[in-house]
C-alpha positions as a Markdown table, in Angstrom:
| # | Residue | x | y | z |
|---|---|---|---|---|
| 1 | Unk | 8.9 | 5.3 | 28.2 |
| 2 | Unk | 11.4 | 7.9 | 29.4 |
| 3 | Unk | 10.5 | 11.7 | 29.0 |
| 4 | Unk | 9.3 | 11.9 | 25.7 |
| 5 | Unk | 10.9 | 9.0 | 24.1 |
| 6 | Unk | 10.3 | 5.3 | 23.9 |
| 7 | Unk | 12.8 | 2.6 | 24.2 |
| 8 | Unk | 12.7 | -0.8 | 22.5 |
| 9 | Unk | 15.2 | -3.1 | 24.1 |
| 10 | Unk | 17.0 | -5.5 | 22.4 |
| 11 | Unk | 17.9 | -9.2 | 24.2 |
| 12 | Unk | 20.8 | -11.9 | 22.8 |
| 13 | Unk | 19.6 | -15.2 | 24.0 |
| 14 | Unk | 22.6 | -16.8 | 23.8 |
| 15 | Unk | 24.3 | -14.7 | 26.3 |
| 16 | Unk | 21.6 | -12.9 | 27.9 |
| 17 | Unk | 23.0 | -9.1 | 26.1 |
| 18 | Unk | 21.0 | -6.2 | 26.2 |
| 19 | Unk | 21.0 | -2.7 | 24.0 |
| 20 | Unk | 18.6 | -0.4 | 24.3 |
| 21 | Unk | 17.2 | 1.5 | 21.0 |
| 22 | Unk | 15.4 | 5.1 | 21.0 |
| 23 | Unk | 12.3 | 5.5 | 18.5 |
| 24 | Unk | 10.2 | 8.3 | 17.8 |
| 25 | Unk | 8.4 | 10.1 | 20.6 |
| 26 | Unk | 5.1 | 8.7 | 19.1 |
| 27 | Unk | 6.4 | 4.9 | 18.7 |
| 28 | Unk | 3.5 | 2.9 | 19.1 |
| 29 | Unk | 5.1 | -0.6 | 20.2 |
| 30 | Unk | 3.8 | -1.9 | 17.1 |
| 31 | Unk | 6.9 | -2.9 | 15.1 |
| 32 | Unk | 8.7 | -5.8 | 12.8 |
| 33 | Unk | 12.2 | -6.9 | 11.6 |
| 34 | Unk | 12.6 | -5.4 | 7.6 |
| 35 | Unk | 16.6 | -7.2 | 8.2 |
| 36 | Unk | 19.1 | -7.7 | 10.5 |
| 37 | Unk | 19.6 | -3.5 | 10.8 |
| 38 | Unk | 16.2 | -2.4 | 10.0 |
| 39 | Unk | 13.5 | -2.2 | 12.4 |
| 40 | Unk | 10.3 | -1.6 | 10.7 |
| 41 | Unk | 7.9 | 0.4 | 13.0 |
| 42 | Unk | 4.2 | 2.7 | 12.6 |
| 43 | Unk | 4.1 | 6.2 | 13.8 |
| 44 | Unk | 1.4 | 6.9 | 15.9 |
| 45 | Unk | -0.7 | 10.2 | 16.1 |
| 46 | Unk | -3.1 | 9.8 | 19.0 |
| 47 | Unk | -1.3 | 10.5 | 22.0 |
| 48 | Unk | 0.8 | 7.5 | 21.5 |
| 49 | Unk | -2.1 | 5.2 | 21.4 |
| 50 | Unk | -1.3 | 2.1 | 18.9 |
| 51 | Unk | -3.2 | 3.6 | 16.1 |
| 52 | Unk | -0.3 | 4.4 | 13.5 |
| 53 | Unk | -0.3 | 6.8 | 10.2 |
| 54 | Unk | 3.4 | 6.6 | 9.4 |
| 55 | Unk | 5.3 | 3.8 | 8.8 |
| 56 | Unk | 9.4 | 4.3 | 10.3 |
| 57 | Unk | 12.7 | 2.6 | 10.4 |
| 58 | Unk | 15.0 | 2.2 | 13.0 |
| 59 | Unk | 18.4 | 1.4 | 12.2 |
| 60 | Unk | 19.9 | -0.6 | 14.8 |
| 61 | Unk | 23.7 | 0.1 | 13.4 |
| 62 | Unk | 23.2 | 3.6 | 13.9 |
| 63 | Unk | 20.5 | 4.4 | 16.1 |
| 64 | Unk | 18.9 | 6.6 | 13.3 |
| 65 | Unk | 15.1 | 6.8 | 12.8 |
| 66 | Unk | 13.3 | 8.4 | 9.6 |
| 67 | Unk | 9.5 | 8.5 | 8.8 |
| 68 | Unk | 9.4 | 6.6 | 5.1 |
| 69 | Unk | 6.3 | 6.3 | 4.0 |
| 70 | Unk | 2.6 | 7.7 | 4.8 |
| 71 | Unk | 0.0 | 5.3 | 4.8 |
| 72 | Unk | -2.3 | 5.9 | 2.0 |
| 73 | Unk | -4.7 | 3.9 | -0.4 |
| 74 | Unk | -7.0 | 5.0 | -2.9 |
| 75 | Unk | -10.9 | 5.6 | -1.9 |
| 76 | Unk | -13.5 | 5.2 | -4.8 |
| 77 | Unk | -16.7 | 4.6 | -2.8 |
| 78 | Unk | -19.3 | 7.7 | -2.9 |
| 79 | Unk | -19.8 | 10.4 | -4.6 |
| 80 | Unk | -17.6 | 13.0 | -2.4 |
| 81 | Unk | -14.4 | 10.5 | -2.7 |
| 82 | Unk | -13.8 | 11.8 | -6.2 |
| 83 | Unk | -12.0 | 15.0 | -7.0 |
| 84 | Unk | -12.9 | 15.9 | -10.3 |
| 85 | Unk | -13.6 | 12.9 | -11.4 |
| 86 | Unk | -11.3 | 10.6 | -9.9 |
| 87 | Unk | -10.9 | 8.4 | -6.5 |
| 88 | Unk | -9.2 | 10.3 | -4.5 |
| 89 | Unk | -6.3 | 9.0 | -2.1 |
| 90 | Unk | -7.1 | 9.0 | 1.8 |
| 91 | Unk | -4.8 | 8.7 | 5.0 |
| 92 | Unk | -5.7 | 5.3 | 6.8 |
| 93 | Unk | -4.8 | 4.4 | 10.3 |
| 94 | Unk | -3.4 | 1.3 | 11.4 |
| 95 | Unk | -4.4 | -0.8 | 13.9 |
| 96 | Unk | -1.8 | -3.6 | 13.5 |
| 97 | Unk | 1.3 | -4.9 | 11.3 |
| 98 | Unk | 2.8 | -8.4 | 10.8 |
| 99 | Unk | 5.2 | -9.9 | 8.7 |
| 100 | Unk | 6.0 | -12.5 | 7.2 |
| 101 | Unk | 9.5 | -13.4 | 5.5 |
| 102 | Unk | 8.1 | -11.6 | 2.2 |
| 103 | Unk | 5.5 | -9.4 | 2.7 |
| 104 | Unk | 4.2 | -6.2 | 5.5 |
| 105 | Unk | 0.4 | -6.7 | 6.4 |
| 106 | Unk | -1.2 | -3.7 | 8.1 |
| 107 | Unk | -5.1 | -3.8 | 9.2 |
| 108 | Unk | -6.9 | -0.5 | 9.4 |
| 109 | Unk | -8.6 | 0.2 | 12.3 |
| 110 | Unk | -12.0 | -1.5 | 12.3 |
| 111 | Unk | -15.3 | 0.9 | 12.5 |
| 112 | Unk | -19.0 | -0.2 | 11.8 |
| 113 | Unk | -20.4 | 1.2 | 8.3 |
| 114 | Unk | -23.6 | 1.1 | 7.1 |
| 115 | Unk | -24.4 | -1.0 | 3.2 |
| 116 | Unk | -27.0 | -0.3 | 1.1 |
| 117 | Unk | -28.9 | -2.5 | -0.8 |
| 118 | Unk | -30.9 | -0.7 | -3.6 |
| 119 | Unk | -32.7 | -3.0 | -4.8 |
| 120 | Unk | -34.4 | -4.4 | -2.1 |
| 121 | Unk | -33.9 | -0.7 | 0.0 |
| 122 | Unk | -32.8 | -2.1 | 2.4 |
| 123 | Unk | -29.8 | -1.1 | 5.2 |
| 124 | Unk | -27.6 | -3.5 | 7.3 |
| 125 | Unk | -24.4 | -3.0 | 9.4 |
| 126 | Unk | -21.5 | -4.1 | 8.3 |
| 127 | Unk | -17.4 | -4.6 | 9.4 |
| 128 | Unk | -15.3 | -1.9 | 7.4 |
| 129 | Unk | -11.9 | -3.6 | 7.5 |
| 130 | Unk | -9.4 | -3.6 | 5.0 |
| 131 | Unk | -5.9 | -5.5 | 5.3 |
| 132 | Unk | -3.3 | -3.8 | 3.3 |
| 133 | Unk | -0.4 | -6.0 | 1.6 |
| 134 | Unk | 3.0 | -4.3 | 1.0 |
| 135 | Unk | 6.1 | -5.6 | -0.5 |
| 136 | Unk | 9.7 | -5.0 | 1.1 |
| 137 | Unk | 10.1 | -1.5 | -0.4 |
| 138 | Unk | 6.7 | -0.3 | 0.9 |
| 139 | Unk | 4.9 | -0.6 | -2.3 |
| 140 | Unk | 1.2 | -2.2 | -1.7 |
| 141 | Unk | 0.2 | -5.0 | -4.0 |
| 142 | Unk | -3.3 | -6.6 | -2.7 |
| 143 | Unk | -5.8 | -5.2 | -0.7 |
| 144 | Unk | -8.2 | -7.5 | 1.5 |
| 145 | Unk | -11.9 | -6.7 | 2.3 |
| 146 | Unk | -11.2 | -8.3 | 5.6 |
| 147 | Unk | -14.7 | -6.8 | 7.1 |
| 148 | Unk | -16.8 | -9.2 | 4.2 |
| 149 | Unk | -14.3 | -12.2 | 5.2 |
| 150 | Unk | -15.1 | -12.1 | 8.5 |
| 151 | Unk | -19.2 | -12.1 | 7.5 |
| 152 | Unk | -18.4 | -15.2 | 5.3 |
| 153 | Unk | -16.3 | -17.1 | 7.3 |
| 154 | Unk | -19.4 | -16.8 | 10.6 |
| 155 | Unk | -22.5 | -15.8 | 9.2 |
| 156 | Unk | -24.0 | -15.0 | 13.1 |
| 157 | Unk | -20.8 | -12.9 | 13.5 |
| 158 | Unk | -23.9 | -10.1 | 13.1 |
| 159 | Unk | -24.3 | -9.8 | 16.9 |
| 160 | Unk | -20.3 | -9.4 | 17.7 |
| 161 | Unk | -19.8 | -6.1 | 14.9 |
| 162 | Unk | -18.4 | -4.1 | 17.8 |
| 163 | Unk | -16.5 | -6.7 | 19.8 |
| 164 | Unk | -14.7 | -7.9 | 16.4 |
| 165 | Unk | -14.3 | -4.3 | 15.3 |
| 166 | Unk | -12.0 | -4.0 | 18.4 |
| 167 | Unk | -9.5 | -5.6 | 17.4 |
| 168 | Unk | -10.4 | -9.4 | 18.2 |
| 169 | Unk | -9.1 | -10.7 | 14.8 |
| 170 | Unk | -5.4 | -11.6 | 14.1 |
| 171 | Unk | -3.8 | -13.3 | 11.0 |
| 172 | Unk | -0.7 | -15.5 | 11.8 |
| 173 | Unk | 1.1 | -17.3 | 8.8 |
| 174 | Unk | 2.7 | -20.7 | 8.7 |
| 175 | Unk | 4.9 | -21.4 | 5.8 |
| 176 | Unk | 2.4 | -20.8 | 2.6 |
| 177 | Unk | -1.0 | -20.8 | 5.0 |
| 178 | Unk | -2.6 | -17.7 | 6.4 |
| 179 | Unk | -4.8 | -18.4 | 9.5 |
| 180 | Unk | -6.9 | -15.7 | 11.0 |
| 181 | Unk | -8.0 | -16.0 | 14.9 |
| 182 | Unk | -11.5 | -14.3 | 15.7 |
| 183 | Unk | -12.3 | -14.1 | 19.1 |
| 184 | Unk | -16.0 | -14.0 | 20.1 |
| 185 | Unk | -17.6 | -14.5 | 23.5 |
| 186 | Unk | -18.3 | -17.8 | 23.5 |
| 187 | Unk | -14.2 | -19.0 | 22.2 |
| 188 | Unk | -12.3 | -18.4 | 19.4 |
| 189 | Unk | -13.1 | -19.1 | 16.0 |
| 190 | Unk | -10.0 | -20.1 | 13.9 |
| 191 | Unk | -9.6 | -20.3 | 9.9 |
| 192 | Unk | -7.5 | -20.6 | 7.1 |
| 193 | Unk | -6.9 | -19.8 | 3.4 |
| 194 | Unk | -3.2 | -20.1 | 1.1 |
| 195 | Unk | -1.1 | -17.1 | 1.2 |
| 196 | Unk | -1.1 | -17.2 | -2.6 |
| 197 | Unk | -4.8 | -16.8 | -2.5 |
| 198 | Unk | -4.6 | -14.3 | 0.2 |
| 199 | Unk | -2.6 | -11.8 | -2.0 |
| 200 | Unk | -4.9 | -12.0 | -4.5 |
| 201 | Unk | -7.3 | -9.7 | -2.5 |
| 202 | Unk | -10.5 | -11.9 | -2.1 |
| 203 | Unk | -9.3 | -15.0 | -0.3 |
| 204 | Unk | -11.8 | -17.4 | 0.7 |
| 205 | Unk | -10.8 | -19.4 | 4.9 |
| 206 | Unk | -11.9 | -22.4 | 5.3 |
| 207 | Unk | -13.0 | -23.0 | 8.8 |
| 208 | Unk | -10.2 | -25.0 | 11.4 |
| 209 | Unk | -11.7 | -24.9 | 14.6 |
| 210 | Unk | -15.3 | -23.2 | 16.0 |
| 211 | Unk | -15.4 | -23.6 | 19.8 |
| 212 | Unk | -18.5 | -24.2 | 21.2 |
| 213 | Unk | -20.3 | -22.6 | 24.0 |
């Protein structure tokens, strides 16, 4: 950081050049490569923390930054999400991005929620975690219940809610596979699924690797 401002530098590996780049005063650190001139970035409203609202690009070229798109998706659930009828549309914050070489994934930030079951009446604590799916011009096309993946992939992961609600879970991709990294107590816990199944919003890992205690 200097003053107000944070810099992302920029290093040539071939020759060991450096530029430096200015971003928003409430740039996060969490960013990707859109291109070779566009640095896609979230805006963060809390204090700088990592939480972002906003997604921004930074054009290397010029050095300009503009705030392009507010991160939104449409809430359904409960019976004051509707207005007048209809799901209403709800500001999310981010806890993390990735790309890939087609698609922007962006997890919202993990909390504990409570599911009711009324048949049985009946309560249990659950992971609320979506991971949002956008395209290259910022339109979203899936959206992943990631909270109920992470109950069917480790059934015990009951007693880790909070740690895996901090942010212990990452996705990495490898050419059409999506692996997701959970990291519990006793090791990690590793999985997979196909991207094409990923995007279709209810993608079912198979397990890779359980460490054991």
């Amino acid at each position: 950081p200097v003053g107000k401002r944070t810099l992302l530098y920029r290093y040539r590996i071939t020759d060991g050049q450096t530029d430096t780049h200015e971003m928003l005063p409430s740039f996060g650190g969490v960013y990707g490569l859109l291109d070779e001139n566009r640095v896609l970035y979230l805006m963060c409203k809390e204090n700088g923390k990592r939480k972002g609202y906003e997604f921004c690009v930074h054009y290397l070229s010029s050095g300009k930054n503009e705030v392009v798109k507010q991160l939104t998706r449409t809430y359904s659930m409960g019976w004051n999400s509707m207005i007048e009828g209809k799901p209403r549309e709800i500001v999310y914050p981010a806890e993390w991005m990735t790309l890939d070489d087609t698609y922007i994934y962006v997890a919202e930030s993990a909390t504990i929620g409570t599911m009711d079951d009324i048949v049985l009446f009946t309560s249990k604590e659950v992971i609320q975690m979506n991971v949002h799916v956008y395209d290259r011009n910022l339109s979203m096309v899936a959206t992943v219940d990631f909270g109920t993946v992470l109950e069917n992939i480790i059934p015990e992961i009951g007693q880790y809610k909070e740690a895996v609600a901090r942010n212990h879970c990452n996705l990495s991709f490898f050419e059409e596979e999506v692996y997701c990294t959970i990291t519990l107590p006793e090791g990690d816990v590793v999985c997979k699924c196909s991207r094409e199944e990923f995007l279709t919003g209810k993608p079912e890992f198979e397990l890779v690797i359980k460490e054991q205690p």
